[in-house]
Structure formats: C-alpha cells, structure tokens
PDB file with SEQRES, HELIX, SHEET and CRYST1 records, atoms N, CA, C and O in Angstrom:
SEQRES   1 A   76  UNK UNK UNK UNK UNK UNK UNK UNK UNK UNK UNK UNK UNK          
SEQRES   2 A   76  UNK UNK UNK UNK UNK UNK UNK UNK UNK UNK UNK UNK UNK          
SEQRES   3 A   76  UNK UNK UNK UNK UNK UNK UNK UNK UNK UNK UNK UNK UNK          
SEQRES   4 A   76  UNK UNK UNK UNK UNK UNK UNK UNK UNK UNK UNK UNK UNK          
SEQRES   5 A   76  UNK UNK UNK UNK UNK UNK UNK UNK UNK UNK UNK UNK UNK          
SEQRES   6 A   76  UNK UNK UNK UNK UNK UNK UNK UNK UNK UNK UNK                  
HELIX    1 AA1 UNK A    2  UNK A   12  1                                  11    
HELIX    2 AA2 UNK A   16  UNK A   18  5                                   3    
HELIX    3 AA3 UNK A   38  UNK A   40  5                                   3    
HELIX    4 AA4 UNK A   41  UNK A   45  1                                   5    
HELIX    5 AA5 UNK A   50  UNK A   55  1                                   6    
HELIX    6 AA6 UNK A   60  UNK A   63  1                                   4    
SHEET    1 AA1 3 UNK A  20  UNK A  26  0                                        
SHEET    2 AA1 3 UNK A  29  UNK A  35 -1                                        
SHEET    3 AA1 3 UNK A  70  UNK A  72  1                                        
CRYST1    1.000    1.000    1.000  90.00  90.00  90.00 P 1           1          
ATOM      1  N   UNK A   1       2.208  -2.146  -9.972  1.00  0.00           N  
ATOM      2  CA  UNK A   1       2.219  -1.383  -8.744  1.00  0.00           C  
ATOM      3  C   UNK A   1       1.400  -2.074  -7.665  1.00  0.00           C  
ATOM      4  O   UNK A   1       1.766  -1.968  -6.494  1.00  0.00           O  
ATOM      5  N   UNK A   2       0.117  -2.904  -8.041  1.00  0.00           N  
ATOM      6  CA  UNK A   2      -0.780  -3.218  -7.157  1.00  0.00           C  
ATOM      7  C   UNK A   2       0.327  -4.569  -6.363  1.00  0.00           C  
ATOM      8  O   UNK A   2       0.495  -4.465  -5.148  1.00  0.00           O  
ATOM      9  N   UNK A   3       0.908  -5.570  -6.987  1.00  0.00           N  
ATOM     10  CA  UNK A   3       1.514  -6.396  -7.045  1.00  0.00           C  
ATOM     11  C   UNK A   3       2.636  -6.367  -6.035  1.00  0.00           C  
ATOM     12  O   UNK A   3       2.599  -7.231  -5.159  1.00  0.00           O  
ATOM     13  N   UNK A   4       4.083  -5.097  -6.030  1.00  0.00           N  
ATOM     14  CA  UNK A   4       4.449  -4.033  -5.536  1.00  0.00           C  
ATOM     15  C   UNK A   4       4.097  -4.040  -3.794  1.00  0.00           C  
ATOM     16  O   UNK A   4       4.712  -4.601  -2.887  1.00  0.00           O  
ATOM     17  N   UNK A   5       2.752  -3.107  -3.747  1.00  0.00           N  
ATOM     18  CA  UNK A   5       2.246  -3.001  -2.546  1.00  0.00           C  
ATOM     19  C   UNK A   5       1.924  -4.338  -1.883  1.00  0.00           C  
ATOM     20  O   UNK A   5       2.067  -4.449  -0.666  1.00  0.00           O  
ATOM     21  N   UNK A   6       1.550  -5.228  -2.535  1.00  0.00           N  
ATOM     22  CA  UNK A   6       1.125  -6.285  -1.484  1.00  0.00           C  
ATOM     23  C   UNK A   6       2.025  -7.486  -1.016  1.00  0.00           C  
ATOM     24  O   UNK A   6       1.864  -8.335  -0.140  1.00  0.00           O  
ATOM     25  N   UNK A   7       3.329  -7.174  -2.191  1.00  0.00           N  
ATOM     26  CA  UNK A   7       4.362  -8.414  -1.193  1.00  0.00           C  
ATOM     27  C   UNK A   7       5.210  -7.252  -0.425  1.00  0.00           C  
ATOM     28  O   UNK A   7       5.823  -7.613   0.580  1.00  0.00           O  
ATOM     29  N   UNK A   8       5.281  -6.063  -0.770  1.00  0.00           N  
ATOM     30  CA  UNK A   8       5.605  -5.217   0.411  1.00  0.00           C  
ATOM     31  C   UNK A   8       4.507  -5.488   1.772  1.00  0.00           C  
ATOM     32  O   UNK A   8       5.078  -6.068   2.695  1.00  0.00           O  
ATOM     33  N   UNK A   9       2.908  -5.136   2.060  1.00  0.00           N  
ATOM     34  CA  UNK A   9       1.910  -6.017   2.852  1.00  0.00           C  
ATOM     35  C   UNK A   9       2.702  -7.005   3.573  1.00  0.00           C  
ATOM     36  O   UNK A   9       3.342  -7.007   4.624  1.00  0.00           O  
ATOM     37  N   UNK A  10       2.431  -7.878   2.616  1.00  0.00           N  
ATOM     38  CA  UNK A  10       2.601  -9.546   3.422  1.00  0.00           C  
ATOM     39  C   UNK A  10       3.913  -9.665   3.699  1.00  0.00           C  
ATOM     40  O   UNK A  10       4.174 -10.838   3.969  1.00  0.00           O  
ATOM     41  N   UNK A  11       4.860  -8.947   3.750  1.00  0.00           N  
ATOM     42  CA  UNK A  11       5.505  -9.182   4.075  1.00  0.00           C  
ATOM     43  C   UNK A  11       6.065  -8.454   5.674  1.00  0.00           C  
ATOM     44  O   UNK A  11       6.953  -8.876   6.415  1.00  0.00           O  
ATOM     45  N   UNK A  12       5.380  -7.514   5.804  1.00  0.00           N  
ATOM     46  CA  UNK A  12       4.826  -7.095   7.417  1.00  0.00           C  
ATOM     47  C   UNK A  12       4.328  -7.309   8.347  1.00  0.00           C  
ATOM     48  O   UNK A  12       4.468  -7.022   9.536  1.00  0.00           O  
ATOM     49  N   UNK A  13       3.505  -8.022   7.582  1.00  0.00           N  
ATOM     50  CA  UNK A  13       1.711  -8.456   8.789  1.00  0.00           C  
ATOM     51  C   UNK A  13       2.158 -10.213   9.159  1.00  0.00           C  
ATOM     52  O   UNK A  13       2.735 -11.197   8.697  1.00  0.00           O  
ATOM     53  N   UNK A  14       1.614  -9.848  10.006  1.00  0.00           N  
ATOM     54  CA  UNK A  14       1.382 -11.854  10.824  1.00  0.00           C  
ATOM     55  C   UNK A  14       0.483 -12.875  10.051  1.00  0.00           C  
ATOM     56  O   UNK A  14       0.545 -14.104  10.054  1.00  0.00           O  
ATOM     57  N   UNK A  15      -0.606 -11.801   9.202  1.00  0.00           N  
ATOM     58  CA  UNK A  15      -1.273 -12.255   8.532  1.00  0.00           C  
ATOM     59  C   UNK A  15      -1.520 -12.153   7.258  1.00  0.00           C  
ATOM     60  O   UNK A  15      -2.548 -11.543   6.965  1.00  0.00           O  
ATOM     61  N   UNK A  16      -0.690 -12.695   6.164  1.00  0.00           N  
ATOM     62  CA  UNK A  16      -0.610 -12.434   4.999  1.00  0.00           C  
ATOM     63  C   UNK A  16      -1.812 -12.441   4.423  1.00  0.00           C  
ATOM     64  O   UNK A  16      -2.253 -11.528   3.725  1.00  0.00           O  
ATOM     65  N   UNK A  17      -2.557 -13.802   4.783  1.00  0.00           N  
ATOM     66  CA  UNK A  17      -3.752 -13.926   3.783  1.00  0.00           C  
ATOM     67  C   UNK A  17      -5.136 -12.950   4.325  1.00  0.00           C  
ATOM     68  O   UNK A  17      -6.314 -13.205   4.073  1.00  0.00           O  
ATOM     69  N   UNK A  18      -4.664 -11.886   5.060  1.00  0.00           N  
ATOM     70  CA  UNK A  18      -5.366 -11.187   5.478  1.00  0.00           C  
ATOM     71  C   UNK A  18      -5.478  -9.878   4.566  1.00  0.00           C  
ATOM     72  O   UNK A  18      -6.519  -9.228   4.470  1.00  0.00           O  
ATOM     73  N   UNK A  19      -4.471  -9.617   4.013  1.00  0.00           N  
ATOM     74  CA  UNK A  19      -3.865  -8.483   2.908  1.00  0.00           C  
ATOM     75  C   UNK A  19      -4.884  -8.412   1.655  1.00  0.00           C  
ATOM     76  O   UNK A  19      -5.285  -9.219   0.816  1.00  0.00           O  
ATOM     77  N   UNK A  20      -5.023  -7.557   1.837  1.00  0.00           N  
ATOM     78  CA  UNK A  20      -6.239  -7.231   0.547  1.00  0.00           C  
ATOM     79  C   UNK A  20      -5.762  -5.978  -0.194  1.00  0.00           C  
ATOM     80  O   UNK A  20      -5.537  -5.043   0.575  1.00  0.00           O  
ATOM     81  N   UNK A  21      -5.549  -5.716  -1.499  1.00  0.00           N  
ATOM     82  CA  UNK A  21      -5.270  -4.264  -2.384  1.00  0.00           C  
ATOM     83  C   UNK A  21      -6.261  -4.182  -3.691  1.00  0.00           C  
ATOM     84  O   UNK A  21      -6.199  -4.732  -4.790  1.00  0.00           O  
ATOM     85  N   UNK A  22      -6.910  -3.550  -3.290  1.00  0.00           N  
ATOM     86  CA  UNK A  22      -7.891  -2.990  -4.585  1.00  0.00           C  
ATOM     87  C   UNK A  22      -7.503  -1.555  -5.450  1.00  0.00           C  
ATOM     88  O   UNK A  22      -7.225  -0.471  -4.937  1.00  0.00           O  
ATOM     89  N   UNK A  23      -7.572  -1.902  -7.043  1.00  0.00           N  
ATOM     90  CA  UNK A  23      -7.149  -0.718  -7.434  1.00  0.00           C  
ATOM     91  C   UNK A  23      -7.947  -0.064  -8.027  1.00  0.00           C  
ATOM     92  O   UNK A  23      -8.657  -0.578  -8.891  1.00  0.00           O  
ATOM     93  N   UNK A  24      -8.027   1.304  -7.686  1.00  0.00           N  
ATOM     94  CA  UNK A  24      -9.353   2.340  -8.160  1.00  0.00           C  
ATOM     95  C   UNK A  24      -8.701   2.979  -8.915  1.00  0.00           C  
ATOM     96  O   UNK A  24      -7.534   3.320  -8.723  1.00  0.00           O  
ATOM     97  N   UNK A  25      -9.654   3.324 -10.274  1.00  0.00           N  
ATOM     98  CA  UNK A  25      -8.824   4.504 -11.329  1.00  0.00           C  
ATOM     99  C   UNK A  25      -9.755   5.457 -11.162  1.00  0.00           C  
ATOM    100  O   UNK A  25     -10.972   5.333 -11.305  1.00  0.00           O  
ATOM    101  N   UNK A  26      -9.276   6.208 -10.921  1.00  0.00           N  
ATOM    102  CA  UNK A  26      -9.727   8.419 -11.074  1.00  0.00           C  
ATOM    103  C   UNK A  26      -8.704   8.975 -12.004  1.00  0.00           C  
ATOM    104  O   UNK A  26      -7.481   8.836 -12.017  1.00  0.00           O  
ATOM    105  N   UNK A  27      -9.689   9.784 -12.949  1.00  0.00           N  
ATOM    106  CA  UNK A  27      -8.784  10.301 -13.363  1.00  0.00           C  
ATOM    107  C   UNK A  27      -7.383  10.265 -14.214  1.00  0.00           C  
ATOM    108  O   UNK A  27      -7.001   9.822 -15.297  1.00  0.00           O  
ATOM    109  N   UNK A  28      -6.899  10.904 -13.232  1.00  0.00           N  
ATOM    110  CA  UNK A  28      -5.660  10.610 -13.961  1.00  0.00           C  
ATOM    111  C   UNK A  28      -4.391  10.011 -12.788  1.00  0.00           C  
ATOM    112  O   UNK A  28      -3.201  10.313 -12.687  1.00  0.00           O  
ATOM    113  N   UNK A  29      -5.009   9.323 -12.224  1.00  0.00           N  
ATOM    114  CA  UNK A  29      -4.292   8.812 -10.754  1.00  0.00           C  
ATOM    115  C   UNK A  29      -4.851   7.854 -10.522  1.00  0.00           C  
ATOM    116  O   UNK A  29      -6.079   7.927 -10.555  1.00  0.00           O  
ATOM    117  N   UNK A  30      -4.086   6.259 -10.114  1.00  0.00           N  
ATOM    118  CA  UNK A  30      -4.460   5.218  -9.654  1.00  0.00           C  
ATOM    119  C   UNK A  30      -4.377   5.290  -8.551  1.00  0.00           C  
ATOM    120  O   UNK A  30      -3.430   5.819  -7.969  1.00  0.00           O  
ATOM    121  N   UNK A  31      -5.219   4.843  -8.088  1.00  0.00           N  
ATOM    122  CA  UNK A  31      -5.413   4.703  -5.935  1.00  0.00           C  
ATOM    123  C   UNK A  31      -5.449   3.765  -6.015  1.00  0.00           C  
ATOM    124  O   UNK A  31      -6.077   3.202  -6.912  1.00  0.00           O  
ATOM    125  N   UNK A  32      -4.682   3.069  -4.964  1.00  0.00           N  
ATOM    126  CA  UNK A  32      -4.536   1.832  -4.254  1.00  0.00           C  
ATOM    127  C   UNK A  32      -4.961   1.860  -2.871  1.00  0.00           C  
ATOM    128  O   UNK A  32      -4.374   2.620  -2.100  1.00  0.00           O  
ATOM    129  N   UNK A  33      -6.117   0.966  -2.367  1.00  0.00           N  
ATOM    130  CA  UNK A  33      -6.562   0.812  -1.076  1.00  0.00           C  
ATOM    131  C   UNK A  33      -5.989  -0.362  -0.564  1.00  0.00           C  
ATOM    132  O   UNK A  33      -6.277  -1.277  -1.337  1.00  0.00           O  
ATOM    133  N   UNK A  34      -5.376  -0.729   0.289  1.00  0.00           N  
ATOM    134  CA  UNK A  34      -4.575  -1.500   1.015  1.00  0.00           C  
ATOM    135  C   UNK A  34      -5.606  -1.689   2.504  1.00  0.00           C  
ATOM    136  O   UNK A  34      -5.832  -0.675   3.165  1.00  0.00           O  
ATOM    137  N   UNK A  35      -6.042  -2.700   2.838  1.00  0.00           N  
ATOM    138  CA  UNK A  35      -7.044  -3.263   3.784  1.00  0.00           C  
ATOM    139  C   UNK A  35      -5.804  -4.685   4.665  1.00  0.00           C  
ATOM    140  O   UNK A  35      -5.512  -5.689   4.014  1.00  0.00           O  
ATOM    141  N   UNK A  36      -5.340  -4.514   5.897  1.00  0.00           N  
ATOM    142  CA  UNK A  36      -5.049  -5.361   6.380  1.00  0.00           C  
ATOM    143  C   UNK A  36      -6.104  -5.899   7.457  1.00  0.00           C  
ATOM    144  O   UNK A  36      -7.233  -5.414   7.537  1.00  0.00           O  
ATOM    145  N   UNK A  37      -5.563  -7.146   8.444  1.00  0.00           N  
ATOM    146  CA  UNK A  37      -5.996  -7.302   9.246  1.00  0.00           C  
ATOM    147  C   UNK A  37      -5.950  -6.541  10.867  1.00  0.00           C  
ATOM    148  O   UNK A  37      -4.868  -6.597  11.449  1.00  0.00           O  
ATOM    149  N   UNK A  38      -6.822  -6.023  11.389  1.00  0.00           N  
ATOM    150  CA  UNK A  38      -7.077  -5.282  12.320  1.00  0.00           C  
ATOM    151  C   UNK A  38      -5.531  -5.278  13.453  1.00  0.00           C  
ATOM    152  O   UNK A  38      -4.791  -4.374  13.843  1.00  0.00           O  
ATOM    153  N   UNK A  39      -5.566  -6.678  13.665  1.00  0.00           N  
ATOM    154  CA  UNK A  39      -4.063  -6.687  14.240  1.00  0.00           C  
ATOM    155  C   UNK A  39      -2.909  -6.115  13.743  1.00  0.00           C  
ATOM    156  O   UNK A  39      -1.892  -5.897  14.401  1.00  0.00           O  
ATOM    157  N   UNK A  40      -3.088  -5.867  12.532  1.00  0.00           N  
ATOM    158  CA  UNK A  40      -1.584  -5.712  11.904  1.00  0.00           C  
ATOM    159  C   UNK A  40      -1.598  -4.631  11.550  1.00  0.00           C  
ATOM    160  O   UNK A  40      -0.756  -4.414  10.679  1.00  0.00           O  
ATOM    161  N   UNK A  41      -2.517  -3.345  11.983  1.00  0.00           N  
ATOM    162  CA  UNK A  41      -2.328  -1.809  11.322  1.00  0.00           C  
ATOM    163  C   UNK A  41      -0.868  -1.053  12.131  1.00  0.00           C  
ATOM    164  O   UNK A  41      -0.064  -0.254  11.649  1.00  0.00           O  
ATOM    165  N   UNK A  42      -0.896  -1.398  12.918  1.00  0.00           N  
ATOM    166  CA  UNK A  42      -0.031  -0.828  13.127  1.00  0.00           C  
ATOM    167  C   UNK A  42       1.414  -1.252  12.963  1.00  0.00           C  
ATOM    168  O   UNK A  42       2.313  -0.466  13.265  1.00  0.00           O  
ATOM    169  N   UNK A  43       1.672  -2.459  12.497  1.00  0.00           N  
ATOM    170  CA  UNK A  43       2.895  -2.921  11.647  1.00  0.00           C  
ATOM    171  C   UNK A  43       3.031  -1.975  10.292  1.00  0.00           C  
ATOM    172  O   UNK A  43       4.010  -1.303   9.969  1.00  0.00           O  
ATOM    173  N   UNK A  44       1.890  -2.101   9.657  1.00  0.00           N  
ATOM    174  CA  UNK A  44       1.817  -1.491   7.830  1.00  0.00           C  
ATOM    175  C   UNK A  44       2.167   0.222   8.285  1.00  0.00           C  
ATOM    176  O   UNK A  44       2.931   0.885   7.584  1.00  0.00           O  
ATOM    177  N   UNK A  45       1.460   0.854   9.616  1.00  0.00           N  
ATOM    178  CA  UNK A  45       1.398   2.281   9.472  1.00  0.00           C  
ATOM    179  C   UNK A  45       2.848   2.743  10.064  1.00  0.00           C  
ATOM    180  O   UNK A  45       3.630   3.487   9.473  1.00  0.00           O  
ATOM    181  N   UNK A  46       3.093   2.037  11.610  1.00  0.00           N  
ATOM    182  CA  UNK A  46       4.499   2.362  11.916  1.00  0.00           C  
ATOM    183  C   UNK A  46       4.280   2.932  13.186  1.00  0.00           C  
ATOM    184  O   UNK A  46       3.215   2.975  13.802  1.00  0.00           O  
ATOM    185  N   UNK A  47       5.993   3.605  13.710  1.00  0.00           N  
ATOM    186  CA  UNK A  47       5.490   4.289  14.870  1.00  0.00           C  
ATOM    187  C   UNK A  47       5.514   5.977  13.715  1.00  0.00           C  
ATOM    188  O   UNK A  47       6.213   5.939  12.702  1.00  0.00           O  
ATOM    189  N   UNK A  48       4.767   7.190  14.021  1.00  0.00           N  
ATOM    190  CA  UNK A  48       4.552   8.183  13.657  1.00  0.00           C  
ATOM    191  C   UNK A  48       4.564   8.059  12.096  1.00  0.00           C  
ATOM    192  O   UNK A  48       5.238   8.672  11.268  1.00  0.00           O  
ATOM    193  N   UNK A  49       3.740   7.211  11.963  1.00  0.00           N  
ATOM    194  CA  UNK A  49       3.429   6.751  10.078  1.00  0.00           C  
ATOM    195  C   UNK A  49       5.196   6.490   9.228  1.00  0.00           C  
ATOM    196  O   UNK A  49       5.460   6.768   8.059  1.00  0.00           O  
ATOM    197  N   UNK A  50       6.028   5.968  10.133  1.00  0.00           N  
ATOM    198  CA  UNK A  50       6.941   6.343   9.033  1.00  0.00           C  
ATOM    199  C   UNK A  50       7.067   4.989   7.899  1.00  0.00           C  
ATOM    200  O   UNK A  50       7.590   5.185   6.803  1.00  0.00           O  
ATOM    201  N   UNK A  51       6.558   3.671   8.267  1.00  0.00           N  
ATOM    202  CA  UNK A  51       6.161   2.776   7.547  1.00  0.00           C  
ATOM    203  C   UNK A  51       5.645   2.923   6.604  1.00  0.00           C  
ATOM    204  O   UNK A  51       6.025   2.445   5.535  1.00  0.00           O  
ATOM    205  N   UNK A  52       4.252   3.899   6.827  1.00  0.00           N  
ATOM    206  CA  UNK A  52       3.471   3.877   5.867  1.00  0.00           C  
ATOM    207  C   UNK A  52       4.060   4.952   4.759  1.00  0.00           C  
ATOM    208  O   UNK A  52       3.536   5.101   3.655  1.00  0.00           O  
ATOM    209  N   UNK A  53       4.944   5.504   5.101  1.00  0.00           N  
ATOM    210  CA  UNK A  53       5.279   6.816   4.388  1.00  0.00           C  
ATOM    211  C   UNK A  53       6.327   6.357   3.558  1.00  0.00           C  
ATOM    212  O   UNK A  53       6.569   6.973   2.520  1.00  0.00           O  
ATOM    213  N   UNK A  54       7.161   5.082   3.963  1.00  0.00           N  
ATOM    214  CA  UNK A  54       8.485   4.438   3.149  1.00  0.00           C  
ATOM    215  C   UNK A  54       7.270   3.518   1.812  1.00  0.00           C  
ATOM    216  O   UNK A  54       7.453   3.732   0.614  1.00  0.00           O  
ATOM    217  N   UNK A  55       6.244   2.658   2.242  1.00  0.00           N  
ATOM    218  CA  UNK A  55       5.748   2.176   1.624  1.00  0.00           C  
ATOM    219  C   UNK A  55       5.258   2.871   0.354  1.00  0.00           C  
ATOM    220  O   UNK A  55       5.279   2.243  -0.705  1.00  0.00           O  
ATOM    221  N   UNK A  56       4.732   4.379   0.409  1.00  0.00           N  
ATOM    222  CA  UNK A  56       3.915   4.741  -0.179  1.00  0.00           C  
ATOM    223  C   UNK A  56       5.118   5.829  -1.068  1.00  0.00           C  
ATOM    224  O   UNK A  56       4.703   6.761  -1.756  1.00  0.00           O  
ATOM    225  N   UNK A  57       6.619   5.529  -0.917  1.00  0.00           N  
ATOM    226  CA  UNK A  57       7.811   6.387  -2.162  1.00  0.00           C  
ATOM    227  C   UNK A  57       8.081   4.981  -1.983  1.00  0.00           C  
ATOM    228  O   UNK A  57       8.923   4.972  -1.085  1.00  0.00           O  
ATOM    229  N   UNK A  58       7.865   3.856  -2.302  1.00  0.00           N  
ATOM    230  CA  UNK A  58       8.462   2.931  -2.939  1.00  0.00           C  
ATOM    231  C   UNK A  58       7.666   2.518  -3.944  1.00  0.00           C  
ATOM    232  O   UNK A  58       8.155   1.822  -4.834  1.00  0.00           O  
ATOM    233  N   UNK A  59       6.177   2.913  -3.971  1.00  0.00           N  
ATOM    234  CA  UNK A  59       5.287   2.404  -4.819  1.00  0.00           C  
ATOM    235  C   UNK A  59       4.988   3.732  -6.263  1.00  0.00           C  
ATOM    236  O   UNK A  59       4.608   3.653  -7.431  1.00  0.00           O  
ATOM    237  N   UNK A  60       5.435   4.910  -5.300  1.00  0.00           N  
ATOM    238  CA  UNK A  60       5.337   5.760  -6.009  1.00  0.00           C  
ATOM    239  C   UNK A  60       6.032   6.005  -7.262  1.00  0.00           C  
ATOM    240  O   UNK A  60       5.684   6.608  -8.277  1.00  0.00           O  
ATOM    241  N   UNK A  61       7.549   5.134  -6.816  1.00  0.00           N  
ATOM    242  CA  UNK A  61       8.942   5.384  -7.565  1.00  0.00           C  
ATOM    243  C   UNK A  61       8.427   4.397  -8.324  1.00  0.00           C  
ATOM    244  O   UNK A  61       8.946   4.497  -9.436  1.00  0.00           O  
ATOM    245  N   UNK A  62       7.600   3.409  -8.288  1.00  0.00           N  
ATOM    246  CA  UNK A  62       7.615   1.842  -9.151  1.00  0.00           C  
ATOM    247  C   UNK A  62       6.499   2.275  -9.994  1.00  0.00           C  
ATOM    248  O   UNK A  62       6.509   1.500 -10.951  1.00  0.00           O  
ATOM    249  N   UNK A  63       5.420   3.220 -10.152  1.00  0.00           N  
ATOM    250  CA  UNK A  63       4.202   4.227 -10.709  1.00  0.00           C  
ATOM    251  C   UNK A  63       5.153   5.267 -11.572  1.00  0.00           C  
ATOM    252  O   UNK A  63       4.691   5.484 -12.692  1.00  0.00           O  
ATOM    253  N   UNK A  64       6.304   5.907 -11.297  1.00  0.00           N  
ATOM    254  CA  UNK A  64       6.898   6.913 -12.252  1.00  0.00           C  
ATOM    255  C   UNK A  64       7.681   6.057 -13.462  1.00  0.00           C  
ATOM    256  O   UNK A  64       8.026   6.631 -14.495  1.00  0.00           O  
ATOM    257  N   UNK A  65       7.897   4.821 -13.267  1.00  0.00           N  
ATOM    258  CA  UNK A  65       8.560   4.332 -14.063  1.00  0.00           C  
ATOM    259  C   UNK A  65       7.787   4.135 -15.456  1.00  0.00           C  
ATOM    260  O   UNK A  65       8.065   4.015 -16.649  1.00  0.00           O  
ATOM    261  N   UNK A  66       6.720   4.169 -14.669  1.00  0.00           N  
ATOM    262  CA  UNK A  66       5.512   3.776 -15.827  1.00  0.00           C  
ATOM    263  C   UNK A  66       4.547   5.291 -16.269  1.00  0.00           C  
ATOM    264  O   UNK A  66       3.395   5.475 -16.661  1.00  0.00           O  
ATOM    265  N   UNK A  67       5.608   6.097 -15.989  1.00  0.00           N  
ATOM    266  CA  UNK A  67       4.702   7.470 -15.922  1.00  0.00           C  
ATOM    267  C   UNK A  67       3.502   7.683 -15.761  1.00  0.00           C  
ATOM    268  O   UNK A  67       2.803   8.325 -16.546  1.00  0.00           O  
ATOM    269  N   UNK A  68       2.980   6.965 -14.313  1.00  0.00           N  
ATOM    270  CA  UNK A  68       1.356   6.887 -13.532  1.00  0.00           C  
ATOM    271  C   UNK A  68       1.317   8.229 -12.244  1.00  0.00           C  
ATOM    272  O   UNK A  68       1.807   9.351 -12.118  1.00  0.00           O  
ATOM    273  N   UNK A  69       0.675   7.570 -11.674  1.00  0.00           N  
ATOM    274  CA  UNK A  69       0.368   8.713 -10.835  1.00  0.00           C  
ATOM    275  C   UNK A  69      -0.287   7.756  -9.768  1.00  0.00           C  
ATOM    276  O   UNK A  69      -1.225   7.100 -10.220  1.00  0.00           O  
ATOM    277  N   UNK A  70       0.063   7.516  -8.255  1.00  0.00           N  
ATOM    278  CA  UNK A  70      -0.717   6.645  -7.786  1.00  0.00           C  
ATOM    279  C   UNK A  70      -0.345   7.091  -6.371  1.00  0.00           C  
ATOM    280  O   UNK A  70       0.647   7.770  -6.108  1.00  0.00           O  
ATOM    281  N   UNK A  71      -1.659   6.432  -5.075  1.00  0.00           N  
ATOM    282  CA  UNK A  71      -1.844   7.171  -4.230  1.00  0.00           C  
ATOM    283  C   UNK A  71      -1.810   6.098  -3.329  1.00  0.00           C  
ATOM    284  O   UNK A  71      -2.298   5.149  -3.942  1.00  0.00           O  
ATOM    285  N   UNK A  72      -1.553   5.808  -2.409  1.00  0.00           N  
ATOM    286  CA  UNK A  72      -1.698   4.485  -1.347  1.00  0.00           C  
ATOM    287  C   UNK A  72      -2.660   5.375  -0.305  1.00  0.00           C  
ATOM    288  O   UNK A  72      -2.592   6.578  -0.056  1.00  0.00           O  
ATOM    289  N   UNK A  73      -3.880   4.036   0.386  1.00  0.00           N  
ATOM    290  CA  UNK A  73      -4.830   4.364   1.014  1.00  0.00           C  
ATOM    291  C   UNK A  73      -4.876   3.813   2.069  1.00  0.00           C  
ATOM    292  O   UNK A  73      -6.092   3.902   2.234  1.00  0.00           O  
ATOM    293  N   UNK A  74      -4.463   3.216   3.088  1.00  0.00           N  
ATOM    294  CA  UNK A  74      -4.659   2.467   4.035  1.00  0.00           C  
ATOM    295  C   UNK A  74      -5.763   2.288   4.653  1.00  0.00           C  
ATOM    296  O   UNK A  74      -5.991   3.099   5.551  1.00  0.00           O  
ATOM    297  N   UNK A  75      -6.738   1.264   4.412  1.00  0.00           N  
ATOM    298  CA  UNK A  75      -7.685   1.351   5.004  1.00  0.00           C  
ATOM    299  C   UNK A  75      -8.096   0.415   6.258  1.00  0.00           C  
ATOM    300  O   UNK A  75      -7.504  -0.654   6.410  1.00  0.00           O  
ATOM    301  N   UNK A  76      -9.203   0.854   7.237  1.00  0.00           N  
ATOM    302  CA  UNK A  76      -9.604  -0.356   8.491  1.00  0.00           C  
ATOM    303  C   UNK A  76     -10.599  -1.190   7.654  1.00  0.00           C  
ATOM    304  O   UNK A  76     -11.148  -2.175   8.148  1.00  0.00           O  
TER     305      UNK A  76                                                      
END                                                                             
C-alpha cells in the first residue's frame, strides 16, 4: 500500500524526489502520511480535494485486498 501511494505521488508532483510516505501502525489501521513538496500540494489535494479523495479509494481498495484498514494523511 505504502508503495501504491507514492508512484501514485510522483507521479503528480514536479517533484518526485520530494515525495516522502511514512507508515504508522495504530491499532488496527495503517496510516499513511504522505509529505510532498510545498509547491506541489495542491496537485496531490486537487481543486475541492477531489484528487486527494480518488487517491485515498485507490489505496483503500489496494488495503481491502489484504484485509487492512488504512487511512491517507496528507501532510505540509
């Protein structure tokens, strides 16, 4: 899943090697924090988040396969 999110990332941003995904376990749910470069938030988020909202049921669907539970975080 972490893997997943970040050639989905780099493949948005101007700045690939800027793409950072760290994965946190809670629980019973993996969080994924997704850190781009300052320029490029608003490529990853979208206009009215809908980027971020396609990103985050594509990762979700690739987490059920594996019967997980996982959360995308976008962070500055």
């Amino acid at each position: 899943m972490k893997e997943v999110l970040e050639i989905i990332a780099k493949s948005l941003v101007d700045d690939p090697d800027a793409v950072e995904v760290r994965e946190v376990d809670e629980d019973q749910t993996v969080i994924l924090e997704l850190r781009v470069a300052e320029s490029d938030m608003g490529k990853v988020i979208g206009k009215q988040g809908r980027i971020a909202k396609a990103i985050r049921t594509v990762v979700k669907a690739a987490a059920s396969r594996e019967n997980k539970r996982v959360a995308v975080e976008i962070l500055q």
